[in-house]
mmJSON file of the N, C-alpha and C atoms, coordinates in Angstrom:
{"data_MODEL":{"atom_site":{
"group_PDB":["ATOM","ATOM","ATOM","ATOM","ATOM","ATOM","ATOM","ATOM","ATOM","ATOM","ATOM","ATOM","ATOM","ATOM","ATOM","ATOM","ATOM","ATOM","ATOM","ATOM","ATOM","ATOM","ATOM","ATOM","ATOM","ATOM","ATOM","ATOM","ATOM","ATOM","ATOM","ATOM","ATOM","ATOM","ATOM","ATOM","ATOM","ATOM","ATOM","ATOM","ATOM","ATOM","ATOM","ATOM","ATOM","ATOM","ATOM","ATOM","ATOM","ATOM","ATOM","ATOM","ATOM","ATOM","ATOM","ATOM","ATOM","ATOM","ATOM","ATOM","ATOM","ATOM","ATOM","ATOM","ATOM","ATOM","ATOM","ATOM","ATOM","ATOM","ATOM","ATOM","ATOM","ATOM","ATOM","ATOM","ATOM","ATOM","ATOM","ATOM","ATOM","ATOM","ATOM","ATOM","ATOM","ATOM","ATOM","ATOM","ATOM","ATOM","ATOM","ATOM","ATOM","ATOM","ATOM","ATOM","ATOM","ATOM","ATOM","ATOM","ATOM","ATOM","ATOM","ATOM","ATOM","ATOM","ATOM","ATOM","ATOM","ATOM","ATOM","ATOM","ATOM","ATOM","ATOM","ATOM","ATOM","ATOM","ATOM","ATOM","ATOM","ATOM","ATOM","ATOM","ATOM","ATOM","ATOM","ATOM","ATOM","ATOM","ATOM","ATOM","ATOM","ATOM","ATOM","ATOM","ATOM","ATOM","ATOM","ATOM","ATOM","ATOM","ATOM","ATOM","ATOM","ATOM","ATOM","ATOM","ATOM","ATOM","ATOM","ATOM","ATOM","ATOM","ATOM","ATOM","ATOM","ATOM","ATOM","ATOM","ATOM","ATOM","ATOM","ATOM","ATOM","ATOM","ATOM","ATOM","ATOM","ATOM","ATOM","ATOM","ATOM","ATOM","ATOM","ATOM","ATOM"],
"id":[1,2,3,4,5,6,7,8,9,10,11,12,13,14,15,16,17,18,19,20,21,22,23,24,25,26,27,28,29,30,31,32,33,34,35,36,37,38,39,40,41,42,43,44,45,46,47,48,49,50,51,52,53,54,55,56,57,58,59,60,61,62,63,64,65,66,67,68,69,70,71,72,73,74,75,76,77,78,79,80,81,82,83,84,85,86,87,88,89,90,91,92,93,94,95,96,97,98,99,100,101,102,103,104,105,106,107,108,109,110,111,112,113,114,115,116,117,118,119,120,121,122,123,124,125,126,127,128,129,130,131,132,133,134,135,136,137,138,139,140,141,142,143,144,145,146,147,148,149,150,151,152,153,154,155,156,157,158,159,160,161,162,163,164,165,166,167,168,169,170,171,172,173,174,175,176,177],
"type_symbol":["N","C","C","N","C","C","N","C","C","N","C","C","N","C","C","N","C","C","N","C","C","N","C","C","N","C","C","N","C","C","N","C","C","N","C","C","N","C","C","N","C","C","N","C","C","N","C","C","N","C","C","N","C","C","N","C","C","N","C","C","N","C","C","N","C","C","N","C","C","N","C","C","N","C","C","N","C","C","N","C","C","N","C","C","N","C","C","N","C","C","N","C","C","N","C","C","N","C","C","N","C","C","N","C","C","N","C","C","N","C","C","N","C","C","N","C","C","N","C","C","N","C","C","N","C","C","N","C","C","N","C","C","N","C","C","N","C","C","N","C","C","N","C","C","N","C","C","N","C","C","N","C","C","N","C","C","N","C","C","N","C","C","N","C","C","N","C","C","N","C","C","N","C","C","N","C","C"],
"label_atom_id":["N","CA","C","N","CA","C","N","CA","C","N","CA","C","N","CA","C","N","CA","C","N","CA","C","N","CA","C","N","CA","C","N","CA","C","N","CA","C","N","CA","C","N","CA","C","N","CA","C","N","CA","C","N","CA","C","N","CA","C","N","CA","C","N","CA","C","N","CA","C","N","CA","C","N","CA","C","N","CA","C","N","CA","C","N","CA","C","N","CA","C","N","CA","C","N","CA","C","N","CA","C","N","CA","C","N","CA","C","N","CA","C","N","CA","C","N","CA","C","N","CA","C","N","CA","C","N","CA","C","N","CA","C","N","CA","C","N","CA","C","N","CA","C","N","CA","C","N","CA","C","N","CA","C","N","CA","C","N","CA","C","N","CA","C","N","CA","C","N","CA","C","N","CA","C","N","CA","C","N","CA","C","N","CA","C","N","CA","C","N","CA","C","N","CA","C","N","CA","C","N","CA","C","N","CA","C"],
"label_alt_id":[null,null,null,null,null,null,null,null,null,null,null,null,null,null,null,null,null,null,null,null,null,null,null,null,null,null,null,null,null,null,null,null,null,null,null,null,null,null,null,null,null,null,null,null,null,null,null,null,null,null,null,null,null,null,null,null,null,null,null,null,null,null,null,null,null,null,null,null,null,null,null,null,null,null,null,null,null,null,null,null,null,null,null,null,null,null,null,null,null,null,null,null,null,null,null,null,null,null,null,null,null,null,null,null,null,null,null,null,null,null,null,null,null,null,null,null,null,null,null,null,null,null,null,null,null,null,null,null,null,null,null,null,null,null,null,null,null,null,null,null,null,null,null,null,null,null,null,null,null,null,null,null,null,null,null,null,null,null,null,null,null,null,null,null,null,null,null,null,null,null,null,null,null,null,null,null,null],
"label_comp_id":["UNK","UNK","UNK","UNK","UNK","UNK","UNK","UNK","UNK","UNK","UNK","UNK","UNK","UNK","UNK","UNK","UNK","UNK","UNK","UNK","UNK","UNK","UNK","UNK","UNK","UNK","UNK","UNK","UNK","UNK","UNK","UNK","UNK","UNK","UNK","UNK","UNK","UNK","UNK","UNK","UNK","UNK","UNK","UNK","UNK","UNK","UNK","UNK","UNK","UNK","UNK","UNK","UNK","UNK","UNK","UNK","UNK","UNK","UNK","UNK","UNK","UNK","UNK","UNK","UNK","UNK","UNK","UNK","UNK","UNK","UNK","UNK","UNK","UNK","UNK","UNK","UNK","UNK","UNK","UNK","UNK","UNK","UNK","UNK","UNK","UNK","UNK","UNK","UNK","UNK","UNK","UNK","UNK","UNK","UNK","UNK","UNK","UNK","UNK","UNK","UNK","UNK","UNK","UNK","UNK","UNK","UNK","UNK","UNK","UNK","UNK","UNK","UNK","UNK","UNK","UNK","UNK","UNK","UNK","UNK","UNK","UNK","UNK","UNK","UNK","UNK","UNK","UNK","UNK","UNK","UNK","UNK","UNK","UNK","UNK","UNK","UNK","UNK","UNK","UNK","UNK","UNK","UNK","UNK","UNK","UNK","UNK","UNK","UNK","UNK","UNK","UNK","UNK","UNK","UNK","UNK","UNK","UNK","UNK","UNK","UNK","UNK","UNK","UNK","UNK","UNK","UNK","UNK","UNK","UNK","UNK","UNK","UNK","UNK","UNK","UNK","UNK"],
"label_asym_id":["A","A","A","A","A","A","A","A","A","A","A","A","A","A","A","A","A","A","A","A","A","A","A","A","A","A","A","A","A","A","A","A","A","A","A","A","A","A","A","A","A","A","A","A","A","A","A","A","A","A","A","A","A","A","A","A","A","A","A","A","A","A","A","A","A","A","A","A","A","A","A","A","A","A","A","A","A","A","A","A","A","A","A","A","A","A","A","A","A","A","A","A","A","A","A","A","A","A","A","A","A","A","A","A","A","A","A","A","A","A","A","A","A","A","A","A","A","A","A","A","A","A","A","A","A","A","A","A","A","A","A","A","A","A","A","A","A","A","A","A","A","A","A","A","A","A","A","A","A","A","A","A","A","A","A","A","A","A","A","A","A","A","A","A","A","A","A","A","A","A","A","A","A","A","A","A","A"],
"label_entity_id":["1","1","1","1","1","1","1","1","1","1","1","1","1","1","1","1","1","1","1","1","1","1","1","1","1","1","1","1","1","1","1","1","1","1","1","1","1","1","1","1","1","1","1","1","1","1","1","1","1","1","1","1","1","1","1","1","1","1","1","1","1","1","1","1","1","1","1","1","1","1","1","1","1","1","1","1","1","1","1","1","1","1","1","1","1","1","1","1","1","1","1","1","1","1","1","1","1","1","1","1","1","1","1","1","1","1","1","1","1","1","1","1","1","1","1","1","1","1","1","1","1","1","1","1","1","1","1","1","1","1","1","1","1","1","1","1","1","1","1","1","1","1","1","1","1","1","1","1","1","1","1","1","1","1","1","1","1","1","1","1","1","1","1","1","1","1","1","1","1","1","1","1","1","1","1","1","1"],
"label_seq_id":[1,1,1,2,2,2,3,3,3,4,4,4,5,5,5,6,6,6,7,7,7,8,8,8,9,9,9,10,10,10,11,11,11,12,12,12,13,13,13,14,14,14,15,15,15,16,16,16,17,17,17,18,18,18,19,19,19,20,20,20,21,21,21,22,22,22,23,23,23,24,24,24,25,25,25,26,26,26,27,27,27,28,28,28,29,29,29,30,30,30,31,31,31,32,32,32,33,33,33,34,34,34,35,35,35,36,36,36,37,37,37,38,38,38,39,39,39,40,40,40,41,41,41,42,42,42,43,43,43,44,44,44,45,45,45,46,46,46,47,47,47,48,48,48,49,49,49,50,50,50,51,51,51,52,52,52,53,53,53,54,54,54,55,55,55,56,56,56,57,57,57,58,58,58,59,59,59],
"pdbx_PDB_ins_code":[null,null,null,null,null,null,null,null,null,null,null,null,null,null,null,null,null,null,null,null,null,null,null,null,null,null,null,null,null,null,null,null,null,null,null,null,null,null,null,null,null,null,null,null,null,null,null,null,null,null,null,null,null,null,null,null,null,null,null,null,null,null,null,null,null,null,null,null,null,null,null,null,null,null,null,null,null,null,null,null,null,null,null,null,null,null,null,null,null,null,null,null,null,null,null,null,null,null,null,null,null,null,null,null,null,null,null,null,null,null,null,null,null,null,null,null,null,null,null,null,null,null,null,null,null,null,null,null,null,null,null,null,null,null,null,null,null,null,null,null,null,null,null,null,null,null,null,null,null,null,null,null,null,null,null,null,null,null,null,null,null,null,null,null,null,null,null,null,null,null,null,null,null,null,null,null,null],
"Cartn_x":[24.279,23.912,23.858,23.127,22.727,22.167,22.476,22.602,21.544,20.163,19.435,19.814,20.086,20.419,19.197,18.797,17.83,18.245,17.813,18.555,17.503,16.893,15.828,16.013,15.018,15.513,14.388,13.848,12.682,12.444,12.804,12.461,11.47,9.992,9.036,8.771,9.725,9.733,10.786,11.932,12.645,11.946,11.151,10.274,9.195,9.044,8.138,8.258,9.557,10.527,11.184,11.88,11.711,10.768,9.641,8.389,7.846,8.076,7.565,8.547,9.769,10.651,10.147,10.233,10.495,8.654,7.786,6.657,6.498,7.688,7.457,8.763,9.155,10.567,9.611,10.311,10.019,11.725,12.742,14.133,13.89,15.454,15.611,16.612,15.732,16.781,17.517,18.87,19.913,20.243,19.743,20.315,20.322,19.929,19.171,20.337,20.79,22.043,21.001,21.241,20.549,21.712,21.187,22.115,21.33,21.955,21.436,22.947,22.47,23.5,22.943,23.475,22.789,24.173,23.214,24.577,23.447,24.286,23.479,24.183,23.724,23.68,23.23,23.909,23.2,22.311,20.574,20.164,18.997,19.945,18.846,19.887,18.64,19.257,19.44,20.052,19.967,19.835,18.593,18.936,19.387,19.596,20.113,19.372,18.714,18.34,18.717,19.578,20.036,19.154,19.724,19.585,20.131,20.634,21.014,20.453,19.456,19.243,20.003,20.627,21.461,20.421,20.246,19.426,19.598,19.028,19.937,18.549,18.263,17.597,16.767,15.573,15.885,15.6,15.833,16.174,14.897],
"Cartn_y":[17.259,15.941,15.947,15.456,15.209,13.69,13.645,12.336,12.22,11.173,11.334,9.703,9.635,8.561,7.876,6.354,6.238,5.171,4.884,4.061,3.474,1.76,1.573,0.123,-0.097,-1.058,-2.586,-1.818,-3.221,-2.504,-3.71,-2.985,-2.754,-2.897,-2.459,-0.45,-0.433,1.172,1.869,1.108,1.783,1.981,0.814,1.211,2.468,2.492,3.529,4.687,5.218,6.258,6.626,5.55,5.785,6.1,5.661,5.594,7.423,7.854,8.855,10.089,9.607,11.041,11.226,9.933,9.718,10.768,10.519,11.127,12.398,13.288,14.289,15.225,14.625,15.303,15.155,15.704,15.835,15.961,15.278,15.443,14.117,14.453,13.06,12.311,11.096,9.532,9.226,9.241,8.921,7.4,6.469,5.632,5.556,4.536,4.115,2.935,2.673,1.803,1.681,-0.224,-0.601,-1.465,-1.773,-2.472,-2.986,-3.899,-5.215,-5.548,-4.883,-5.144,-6.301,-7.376,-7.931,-8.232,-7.98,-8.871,-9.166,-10.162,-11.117,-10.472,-9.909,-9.598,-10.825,-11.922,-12.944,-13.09,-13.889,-14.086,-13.844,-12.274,-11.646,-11.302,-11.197,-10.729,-9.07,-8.058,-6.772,-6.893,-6.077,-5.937,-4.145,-3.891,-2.874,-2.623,-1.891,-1.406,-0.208,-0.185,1.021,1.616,2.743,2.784,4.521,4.877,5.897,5.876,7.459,7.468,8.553,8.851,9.364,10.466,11.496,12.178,13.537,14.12,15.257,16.506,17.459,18.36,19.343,18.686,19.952,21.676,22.175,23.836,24.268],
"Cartn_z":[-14.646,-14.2,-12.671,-12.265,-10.386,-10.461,-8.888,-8.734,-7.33,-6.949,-5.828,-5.205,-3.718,-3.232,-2.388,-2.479,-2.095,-0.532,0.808,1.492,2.23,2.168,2.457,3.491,4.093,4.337,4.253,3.478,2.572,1.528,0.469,-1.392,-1.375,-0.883,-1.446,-0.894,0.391,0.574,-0.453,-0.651,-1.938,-2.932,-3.57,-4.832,-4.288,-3.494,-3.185,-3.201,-2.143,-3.016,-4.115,-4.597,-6.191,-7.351,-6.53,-7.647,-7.207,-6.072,-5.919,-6.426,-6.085,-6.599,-8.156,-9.123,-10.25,-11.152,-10.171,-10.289,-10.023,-9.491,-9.099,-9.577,-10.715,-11.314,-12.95,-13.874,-15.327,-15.931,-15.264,-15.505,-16.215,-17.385,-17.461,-17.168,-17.014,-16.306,-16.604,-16.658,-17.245,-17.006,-15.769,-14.917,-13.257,-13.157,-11.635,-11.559,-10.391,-9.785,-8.834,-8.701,-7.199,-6.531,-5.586,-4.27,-3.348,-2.798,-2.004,-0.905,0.02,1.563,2.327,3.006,3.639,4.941,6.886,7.504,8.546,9.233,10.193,11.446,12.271,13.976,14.843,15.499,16.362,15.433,15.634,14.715,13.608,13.688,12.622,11.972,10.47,9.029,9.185,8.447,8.289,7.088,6.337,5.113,4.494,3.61,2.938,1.806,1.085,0.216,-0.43,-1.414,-1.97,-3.645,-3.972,-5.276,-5.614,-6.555,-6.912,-8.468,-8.429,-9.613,-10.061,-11.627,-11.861,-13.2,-12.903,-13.687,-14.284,-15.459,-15.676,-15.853,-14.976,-15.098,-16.241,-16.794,-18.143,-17.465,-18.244,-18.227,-19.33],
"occupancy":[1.0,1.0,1.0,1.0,1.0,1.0,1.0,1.0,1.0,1.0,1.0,1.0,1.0,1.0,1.0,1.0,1.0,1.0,1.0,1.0,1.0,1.0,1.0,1.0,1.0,1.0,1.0,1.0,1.0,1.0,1.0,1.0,1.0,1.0,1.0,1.0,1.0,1.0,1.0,1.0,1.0,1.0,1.0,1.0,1.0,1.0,1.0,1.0,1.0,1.0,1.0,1.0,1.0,1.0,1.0,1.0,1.0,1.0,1.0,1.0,1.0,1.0,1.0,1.0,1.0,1.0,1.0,1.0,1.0,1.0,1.0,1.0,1.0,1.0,1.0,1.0,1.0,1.0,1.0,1.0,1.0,1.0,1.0,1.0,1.0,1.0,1.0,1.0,1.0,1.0,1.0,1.0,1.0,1.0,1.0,1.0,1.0,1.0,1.0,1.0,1.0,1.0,1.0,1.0,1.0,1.0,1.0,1.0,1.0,1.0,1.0,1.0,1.0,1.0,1.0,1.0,1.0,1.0,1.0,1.0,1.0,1.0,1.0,1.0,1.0,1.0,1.0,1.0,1.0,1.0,1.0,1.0,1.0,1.0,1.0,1.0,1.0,1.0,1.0,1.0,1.0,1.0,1.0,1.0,1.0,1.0,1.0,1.0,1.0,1.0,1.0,1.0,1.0,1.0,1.0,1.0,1.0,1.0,1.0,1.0,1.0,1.0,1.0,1.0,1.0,1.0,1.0,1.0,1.0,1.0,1.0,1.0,1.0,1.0,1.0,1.0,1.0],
"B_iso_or_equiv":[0.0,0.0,0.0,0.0,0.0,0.0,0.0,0.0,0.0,0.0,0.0,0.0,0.0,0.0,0.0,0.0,0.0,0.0,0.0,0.0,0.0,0.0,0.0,0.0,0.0,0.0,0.0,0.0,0.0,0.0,0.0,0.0,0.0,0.0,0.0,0.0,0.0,0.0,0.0,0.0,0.0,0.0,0.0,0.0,0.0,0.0,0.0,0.0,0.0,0.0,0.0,0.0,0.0,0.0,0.0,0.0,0.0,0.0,0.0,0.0,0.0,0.0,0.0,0.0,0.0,0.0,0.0,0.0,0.0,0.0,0.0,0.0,0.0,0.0,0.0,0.0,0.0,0.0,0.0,0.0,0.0,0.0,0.0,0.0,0.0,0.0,0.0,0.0,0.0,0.0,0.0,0.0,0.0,0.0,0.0,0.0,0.0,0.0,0.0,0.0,0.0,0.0,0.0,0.0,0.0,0.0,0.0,0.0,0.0,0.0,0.0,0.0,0.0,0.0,0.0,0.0,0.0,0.0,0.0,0.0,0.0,0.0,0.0,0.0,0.0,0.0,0.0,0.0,0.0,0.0,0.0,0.0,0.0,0.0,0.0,0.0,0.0,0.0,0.0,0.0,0.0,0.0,0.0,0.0,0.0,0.0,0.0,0.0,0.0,0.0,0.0,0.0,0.0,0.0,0.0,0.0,0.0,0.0,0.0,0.0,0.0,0.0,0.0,0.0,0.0,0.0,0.0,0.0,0.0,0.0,0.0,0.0,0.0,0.0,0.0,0.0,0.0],
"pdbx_formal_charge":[null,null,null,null,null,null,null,null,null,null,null,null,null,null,null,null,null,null,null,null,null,null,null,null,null,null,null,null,null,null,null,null,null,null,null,null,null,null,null,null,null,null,null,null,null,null,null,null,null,null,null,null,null,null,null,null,null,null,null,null,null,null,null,null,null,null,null,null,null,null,null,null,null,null,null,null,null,null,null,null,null,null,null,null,null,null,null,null,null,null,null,null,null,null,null,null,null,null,null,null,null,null,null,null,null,null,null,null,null,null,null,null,null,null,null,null,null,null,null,null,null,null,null,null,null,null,null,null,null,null,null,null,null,null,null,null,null,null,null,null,null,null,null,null,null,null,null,null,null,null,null,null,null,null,null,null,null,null,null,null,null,null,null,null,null,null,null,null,null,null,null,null,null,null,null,null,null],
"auth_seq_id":[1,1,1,2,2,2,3,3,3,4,4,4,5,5,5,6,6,6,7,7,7,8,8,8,9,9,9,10,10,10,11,11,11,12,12,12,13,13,13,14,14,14,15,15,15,16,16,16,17,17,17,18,18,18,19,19,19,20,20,20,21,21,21,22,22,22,23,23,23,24,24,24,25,25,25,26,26,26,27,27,27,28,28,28,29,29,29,30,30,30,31,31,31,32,32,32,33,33,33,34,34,34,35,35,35,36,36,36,37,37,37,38,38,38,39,39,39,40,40,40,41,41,41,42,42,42,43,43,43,44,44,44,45,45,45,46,46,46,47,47,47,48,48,48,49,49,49,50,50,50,51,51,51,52,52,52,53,53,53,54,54,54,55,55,55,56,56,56,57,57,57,58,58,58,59,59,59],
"auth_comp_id":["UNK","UNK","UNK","UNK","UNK","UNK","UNK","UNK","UNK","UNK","UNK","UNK","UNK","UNK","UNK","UNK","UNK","UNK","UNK","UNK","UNK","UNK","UNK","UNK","UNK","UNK","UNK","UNK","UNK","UNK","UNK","UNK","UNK","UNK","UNK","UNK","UNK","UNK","UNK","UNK","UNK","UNK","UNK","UNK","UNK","UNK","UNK","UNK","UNK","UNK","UNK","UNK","UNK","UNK","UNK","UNK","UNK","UNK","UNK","UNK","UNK","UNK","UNK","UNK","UNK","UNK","UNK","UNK","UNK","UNK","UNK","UNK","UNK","UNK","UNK","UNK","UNK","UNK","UNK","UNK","UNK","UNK","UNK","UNK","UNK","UNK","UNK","UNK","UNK","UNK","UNK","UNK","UNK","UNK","UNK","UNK","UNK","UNK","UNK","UNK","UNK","UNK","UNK","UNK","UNK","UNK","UNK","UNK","UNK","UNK","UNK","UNK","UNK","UNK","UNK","UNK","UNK","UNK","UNK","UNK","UNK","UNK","UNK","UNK","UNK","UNK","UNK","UNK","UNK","UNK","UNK","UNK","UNK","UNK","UNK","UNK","UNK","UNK","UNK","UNK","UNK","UNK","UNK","UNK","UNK","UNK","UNK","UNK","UNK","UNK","UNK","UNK","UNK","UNK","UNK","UNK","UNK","UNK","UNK","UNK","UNK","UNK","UNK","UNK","UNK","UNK","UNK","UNK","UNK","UNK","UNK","UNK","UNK","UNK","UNK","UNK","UNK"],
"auth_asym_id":["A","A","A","A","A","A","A","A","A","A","A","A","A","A","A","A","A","A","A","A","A","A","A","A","A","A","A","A","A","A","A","A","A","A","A","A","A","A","A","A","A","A","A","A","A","A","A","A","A","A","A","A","A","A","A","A","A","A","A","A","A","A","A","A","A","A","A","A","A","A","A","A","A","A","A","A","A","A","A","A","A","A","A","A","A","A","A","A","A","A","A","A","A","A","A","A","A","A","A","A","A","A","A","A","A","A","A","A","A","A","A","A","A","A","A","A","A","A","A","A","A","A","A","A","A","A","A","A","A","A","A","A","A","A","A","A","A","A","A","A","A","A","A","A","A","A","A","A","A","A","A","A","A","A","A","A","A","A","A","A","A","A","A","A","A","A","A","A","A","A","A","A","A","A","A","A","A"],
"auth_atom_id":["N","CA","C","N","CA","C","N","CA","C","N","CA","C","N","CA","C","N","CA","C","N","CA","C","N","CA","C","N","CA","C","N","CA","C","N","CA","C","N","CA","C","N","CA","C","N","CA","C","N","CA","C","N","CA","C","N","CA","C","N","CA","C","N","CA","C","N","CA","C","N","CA","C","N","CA","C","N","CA","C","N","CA","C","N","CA","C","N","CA","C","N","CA","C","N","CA","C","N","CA","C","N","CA","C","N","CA","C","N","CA","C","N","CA","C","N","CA","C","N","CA","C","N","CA","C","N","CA","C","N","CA","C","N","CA","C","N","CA","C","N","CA","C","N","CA","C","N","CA","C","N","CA","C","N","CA","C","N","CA","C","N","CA","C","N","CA","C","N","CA","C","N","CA","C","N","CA","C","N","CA","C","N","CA","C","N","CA","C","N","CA","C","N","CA","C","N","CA","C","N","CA","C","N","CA","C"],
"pdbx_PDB_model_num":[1,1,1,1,1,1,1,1,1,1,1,1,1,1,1,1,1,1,1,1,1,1,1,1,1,1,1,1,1,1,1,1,1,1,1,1,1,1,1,1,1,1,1,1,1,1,1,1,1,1,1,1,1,1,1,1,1,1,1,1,1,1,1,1,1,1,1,1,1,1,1,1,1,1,1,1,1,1,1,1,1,1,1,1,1,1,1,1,1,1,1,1,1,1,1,1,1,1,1,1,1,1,1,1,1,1,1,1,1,1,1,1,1,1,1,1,1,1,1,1,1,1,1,1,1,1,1,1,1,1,1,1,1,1,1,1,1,1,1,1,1,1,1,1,1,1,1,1,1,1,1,1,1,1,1,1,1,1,1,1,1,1,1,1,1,1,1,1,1,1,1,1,1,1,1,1,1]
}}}
């Protein structure tokens, strides 16, 4: 089992990386974990975009 970490900082580039690893593996998916960070600096937002997909290699 292996595990790929994704760290974005707008979902539509996470989906993008996700969509591309996921296109370029033939493993299977065991499970994708997402996440949503958010903090305010003065007055801007930071956002966080996570995701860990959790996948197991075939042989």
């Amino acid at each position: 089992m292996r595990v790929k970490c994704f760290d974005e900082s707008h979902e539509k580039d996470l989906e993008a990386a996700i969509n591309a690893f996921l296109g370029s593996t033939s493993s299977d998916i065991i499970d994708i974990k997402y996440n949503v960070a958010i903090a305010v600096s003065g007055e801007e937002q930071i956002y966080c975009f996570t995701a860990m997909v959790i996948y197991s290699p075939k042989e």
